[in-house]
C-alpha positions as CSV (number, residue, x, y, z in Angstrom):
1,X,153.9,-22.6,111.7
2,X,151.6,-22.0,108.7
3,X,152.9,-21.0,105.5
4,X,151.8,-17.5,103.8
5,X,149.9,-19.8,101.0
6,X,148.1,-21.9,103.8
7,X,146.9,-17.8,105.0
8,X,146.0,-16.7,102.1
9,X,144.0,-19.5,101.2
10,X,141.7,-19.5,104.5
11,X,141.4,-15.8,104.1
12,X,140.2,-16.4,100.6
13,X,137.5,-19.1,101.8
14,X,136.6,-17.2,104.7
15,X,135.8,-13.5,102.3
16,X,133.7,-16.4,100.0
17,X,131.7,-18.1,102.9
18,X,130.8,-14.0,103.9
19,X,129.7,-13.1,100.2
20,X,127.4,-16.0,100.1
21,X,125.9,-15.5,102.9
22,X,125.1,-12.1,102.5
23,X,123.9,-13.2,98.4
24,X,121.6,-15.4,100.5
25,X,120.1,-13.1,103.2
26,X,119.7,-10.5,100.3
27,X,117.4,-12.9,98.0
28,X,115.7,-14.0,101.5
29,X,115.1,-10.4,101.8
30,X,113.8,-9.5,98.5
31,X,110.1,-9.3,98.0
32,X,108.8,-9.5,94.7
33,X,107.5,-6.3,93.4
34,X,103.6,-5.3,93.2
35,X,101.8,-5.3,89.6
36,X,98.4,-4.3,88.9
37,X,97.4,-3.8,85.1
38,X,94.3,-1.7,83.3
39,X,92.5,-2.2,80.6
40,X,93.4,1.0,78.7
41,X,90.2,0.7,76.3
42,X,87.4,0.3,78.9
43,X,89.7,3.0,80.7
44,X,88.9,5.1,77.7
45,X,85.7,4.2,77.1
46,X,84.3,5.4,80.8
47,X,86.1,8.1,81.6
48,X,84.7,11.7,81.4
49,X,87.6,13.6,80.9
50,X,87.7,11.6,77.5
51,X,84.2,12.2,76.5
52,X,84.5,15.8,77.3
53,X,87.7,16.3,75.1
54,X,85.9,14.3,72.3
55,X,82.7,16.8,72.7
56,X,85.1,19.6,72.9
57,X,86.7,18.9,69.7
58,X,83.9,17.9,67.7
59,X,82.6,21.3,68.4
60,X,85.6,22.6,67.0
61,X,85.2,20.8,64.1
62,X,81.9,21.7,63.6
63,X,82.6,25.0,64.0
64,X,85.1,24.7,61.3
65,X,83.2,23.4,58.7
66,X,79.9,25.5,59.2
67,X,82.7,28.7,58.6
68,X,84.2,27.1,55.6
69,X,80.4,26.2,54.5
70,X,79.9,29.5,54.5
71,X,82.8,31.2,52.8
72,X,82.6,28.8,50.2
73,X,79.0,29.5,49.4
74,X,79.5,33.6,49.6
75,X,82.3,32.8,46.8
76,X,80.0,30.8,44.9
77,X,77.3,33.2,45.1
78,X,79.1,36.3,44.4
79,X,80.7,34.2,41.2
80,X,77.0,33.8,39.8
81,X,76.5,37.0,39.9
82,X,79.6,38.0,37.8
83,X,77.7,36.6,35.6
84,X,75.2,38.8,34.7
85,X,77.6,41.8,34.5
86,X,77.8,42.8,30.8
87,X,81.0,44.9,31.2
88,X,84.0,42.4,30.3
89,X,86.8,43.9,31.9
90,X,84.6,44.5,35.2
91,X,83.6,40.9,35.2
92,X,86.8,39.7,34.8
93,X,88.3,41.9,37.6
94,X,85.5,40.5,39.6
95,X,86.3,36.8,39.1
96,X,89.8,37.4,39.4
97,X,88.9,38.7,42.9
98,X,87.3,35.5,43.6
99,X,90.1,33.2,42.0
100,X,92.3,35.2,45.1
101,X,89.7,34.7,47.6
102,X,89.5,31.0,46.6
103,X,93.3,30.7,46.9
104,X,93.6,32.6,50.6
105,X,90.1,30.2,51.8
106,X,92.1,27.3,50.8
107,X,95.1,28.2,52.3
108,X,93.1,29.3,55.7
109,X,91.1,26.0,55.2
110,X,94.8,24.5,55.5
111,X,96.0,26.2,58.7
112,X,92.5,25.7,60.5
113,X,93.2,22.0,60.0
114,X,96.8,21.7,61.4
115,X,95.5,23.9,64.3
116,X,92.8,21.2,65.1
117,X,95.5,18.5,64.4
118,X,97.5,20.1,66.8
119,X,94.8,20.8,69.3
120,X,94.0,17.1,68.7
121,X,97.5,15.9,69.8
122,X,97.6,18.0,72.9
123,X,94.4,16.9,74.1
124,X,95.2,13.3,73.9
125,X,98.4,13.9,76.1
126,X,96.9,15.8,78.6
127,X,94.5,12.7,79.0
128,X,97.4,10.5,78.5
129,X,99.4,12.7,81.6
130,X,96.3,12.1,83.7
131,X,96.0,8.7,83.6
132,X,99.3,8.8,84.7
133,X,99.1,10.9,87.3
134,X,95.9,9.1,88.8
135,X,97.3,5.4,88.2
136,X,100.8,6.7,90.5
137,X,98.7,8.0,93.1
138,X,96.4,4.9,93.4
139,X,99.4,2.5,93.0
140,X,100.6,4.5,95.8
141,X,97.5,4.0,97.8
142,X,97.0,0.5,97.1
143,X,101.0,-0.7,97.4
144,X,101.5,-1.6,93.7
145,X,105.2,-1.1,92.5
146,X,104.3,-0.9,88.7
147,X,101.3,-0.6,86.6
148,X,101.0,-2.3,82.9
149,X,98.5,-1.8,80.0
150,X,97.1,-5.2,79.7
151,X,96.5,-5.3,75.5
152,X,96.3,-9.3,74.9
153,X,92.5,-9.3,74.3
154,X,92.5,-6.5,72.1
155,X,90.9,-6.9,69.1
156,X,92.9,-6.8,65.9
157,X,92.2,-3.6,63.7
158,X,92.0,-3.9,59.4
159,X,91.9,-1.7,57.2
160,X,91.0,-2.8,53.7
161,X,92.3,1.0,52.4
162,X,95.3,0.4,53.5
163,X,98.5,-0.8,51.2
164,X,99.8,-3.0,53.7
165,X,97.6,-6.1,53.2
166,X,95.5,-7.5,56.1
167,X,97.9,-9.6,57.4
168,X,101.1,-7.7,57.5
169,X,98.8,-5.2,59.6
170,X,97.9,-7.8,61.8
171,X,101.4,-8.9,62.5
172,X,102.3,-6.2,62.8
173,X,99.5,-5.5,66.0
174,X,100.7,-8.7,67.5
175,X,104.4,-7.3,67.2
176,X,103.0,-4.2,69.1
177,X,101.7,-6.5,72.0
178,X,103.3,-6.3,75.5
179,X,101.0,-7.9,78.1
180,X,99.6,-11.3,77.2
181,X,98.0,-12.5,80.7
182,X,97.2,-10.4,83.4
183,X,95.4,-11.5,86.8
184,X,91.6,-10.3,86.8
185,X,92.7,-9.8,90.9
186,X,94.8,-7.3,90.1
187,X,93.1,-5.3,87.6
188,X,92.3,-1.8,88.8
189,X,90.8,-0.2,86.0
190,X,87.3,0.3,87.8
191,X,89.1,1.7,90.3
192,X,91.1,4.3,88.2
193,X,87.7,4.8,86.5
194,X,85.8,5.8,89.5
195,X,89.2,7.4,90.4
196,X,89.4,10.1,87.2
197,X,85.5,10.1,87.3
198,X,85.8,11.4,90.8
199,X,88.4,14.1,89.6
200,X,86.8,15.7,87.2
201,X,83.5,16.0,89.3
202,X,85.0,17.7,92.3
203,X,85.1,21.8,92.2
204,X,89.1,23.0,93.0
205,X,89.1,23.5,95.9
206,X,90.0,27.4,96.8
207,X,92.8,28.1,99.1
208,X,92.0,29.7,102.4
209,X,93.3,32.9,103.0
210,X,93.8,33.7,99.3
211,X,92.7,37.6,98.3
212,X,89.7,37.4,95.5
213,X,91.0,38.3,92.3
214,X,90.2,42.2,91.7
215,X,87.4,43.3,89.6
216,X,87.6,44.9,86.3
């Protein structure tokens, strides 16, 4: 008759010869997950979306700058022409009119500039959200699990007006680097290109069935 030990021993070995067997038919099973990376520069480089926002907000900028031009050249104007008033106190009512108008162009000059800053920073994340969007559905498409920025032949940046010396800034770049090697086979950034390209040049397609919107 066997001893409680001599069970409990064979049911231990029995629960370990199961739990490697299934470890083992689980890593058989694994498959090793899909990766295709994109170079995120030529992405930017070729893309309309991003040429349009950069069009779009140079405009802007223009804009801008032609108003301020302009304001600034009224005040100057108007200031020469305080000078030829003889009448002390009016002149000096006059330029202390313009002193104001100085004071609220500056502070409108300040404002316009955080609004294009702003503008600036919401652009780049919409662009940023639609490279996203358009790398999931063609991973989807094309059976990739994940999708990596390859930035290892990126070219180092200086900047000599910087305080952090040249190569602090460089090690610092390399610090920033994820991706060293990636498989040219597996690079789909022409595709996402011609992908986003594609996007942006087909109309929205209306819904059937939906009423017009009503005339004013």
């Amino acid at each position: 008759m066997r001893t409680i030990p001599s069970l409990i021993a064979i049911s231990c070995a029995a629960v370990l010869v199961f739990a490697g067997a299934a470890f083992t038919a689980g890593r058989l099973s694994a498959q090793p997950s899909a990766v295709a990376n994109v170079d995120i520069r030529r992405l930017l480089d070729k893309i309309g979306q991003r040429a349009e926002m950069e069009i779009e907000l140079t405009q802007m900028a223009n804009r801008f700058e032609q108003e301020l031009k302009s304001r600034r050249e009224s005040l100057e104007s108007r200031a020469k022409e305080s000078d030829a008033i003889t009448d002390q106190t009016e002149r000096q009512t006059l330029r202390d009119g313009l002193a104001l108008e100085q004071l609220q162009l500056t502070g409108w000059a300040t404002m316009k500039q955080q609004e294009a800053d702003r503008e600036q920073a919401l652009r780049w994340e919409n662009l940023y959200r639609s490279i996203v969007a358009e790398a999931q559905k063609l991973a989807d498409t094309e059976g990739y699990q994940y999708v990596v920025v390859f930035d290892g032949n990126a070219e180092f940046q200086r900047d000599r007006r910087s305080q952090i010396s040249l190569g602090q800034q460089v090690v610092e770049q390399i610090a920033r680097r994820r991706v060293l090697v990636a498989s040219k086979s597996d690079d789909i950034t022409e595709k996402l290109i011609l992908r986003m390209n594609n996007v942006r040049a087909t109309p929205p397609s209306t819904t059937s069935g939906t009423t017009p919107p009503a005339k004013p």
